[in-house]
N, C-alpha and C positions, 0 to 999 in steps of 0.2 A: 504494500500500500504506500505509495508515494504522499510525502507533505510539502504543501506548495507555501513558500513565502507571500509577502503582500506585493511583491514584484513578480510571481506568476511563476518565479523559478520553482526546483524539484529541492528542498533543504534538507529532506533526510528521506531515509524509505524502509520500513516494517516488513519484513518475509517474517510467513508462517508457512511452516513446513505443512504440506497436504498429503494423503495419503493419495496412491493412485489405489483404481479398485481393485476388490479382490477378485483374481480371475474365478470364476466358478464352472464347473462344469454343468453346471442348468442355462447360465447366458452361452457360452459357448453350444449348448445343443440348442440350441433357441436360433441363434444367429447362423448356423447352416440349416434350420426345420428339418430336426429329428429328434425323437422322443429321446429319452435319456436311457431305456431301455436297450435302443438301437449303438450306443457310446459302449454298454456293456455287452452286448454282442460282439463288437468293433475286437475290444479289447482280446476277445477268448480267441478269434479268428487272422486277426492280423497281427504279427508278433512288432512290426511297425507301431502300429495303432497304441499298441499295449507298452511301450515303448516311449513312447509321449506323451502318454496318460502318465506312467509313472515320474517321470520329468517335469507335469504338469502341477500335481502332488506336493513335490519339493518347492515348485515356487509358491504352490501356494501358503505352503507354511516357512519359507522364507520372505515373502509379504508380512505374513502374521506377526513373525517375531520381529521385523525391522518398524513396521508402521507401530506394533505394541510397546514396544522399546523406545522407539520416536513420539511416543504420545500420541498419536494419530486415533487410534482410538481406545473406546473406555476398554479398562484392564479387566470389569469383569466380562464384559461382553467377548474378548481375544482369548482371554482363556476358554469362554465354550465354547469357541467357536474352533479352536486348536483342540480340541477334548476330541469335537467331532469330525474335522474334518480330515484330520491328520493323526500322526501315531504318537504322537504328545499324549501321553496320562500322568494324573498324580500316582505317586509310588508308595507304598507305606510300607516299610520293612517292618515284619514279625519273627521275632527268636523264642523256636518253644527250647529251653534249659532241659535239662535229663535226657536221660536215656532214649532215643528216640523208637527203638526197638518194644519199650514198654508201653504198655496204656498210660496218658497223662492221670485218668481218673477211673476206680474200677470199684462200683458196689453191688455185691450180688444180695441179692433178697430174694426169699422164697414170695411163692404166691399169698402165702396165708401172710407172711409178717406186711406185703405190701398192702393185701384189704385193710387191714388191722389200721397201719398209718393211715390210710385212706379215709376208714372212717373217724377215727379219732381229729383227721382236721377236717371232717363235713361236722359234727359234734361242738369242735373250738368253735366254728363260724359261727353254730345257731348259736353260742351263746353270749356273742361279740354281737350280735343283729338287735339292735333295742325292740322292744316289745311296744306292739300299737295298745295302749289304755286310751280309753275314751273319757278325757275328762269334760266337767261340766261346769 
């Protein structure tokens, strides 16, 4: 954005970095009219095809992370949008400790000892439940 003095001159000028668009393969099968089903046919039968598409892939989520990086746009929006359109996921590492060969957790009960608990806490509840009295 150019600023103009009161003499009409250019005194200083504002860039804002813009994103360009994300290519997608919905406007790309749009813009040659074929269904998007016909792009995954492409792909199984032409190893070309399938070649380009994966190439196609990478820019897209080298779009994502330069414009998301660049501010370009909102960060929760780039992260779903890299969730789903690329091989970007969150990770959560889990460490089970012990022996991995054993059961973590092992209780055997017979059938009668399980009735027994079973109904001893149908019994707690009724008598955790307040009673309806009708007062006046």
């Amino acid at each position: 954005m150019e600023h103009y003095g009161k003499d009409g001159e250019v005194k200083w000028v504002d860039y804002k970095l813009m994103a360009n668009r994300l290519p997608t393969f919905h406007r790309f099968a749009e813009k040659i009219n074929v269904d998007m089903s016909s792009l995954t046919a492409w792909r199984k039968i032409h190893p070309e095809f399938s070649s380009a598409y994966k190439r196609a892939k990478r820019l897209q989520k080298y779009f994502l992370i330069e414009n998301g990086l660049n501010g370009c746009y909102n960060p929760h929006f780039t992260m779903f949008v890299a969730k789903n359109i690329t091989d970007m996921r969150d990770v959560t590492d889990h460490k089970v400790l012990g022996d991995p060969s054993k059961p973590i957790l092992q209780i055997t009960v017979t059938p009668q000892e399980l009735e027994k608990y079973l109904k001893q806490r149908a019994d707690e509840r009724k008598t955790v439940l307040p009673s309806k009295t009708n007062s006046s």
